[in-house]
N, C-alpha and C positions, 0 to 999 in steps of 0.2 A: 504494500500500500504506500503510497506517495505522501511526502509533507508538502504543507501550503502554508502560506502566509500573503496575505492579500492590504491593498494599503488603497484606498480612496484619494483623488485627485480631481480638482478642476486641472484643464492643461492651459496654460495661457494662451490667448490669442496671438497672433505673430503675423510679421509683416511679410511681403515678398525675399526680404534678404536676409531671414531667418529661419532654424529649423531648429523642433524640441529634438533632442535624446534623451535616450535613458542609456545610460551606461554603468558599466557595472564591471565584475570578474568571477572569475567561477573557481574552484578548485579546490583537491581535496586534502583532506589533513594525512590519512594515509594512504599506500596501495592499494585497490581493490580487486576482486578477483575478476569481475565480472563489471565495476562501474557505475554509473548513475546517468539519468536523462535528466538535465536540468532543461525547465523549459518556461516562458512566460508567456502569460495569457495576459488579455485584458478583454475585462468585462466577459469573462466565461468563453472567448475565442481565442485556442492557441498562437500567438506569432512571432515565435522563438523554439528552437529547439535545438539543442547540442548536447550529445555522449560523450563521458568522459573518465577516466582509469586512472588518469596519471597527478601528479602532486604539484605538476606544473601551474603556476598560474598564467588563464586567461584571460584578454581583458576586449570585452563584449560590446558593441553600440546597438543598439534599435533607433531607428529615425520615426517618432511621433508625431509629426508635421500633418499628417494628413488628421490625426485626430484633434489637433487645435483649436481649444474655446471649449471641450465636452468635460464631461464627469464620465472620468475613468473611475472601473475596480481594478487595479494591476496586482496582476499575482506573480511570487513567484514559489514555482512546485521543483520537487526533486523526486523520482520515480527512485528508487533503489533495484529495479530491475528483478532478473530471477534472485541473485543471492544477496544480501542488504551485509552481509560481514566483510568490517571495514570500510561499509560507505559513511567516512566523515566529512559531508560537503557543506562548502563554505561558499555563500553570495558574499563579496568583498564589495565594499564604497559603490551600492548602488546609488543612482541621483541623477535626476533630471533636471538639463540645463539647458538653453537656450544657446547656440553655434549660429556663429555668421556665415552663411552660404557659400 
């Protein structure tokens, strides 16, 4: 079974020469045998997903530009897959920010 943690947002509105992200990193504390799917949804629709085994750390963008001015529910899940021994998975300094085009 998968963990969730879900966080509510208005996203701001923006102009042509700007874009939200959400940006983030992913990664585990130990080896795993088999790994984890980290994946993000918003508002109950998946639109992220990446497998991942190793201890490396990742570092993640999503562009939220098209959702500008709504109320988001952004989640984010971690699926432990068939074997969940040794899935220690880590969302690192997620945080939505506005970038210049």
């Amino acid at each position: 079974s998968y963990s969730d943690i879900t966080f509510k947002f208005i996203l701001p509105q923006i102009n042509n020469q700007q874009k939200i992200i959400f940006s983030f990193a992913t990664t585990l504390t130990h080896e795993s045998s088999d790994g984890v799917k980290f994946s993000v949804l918003v508002s109950g629709t998946e639109i992220w997903l990446a497998s991942q085994k190793t201890m490396e750390l990742n570092e993640r963008k999503i562009d939220l530009s098209s959702l500008a001015g709504e109320r988001i529910d952004l989640t984010l899940r971690v699926d432990p897959l068939e074997n969940n021994r040794y899935d220690w998975s880590v969302w690192s300094t997620p945080q939505i920010v506005l970038e210049k085009k």
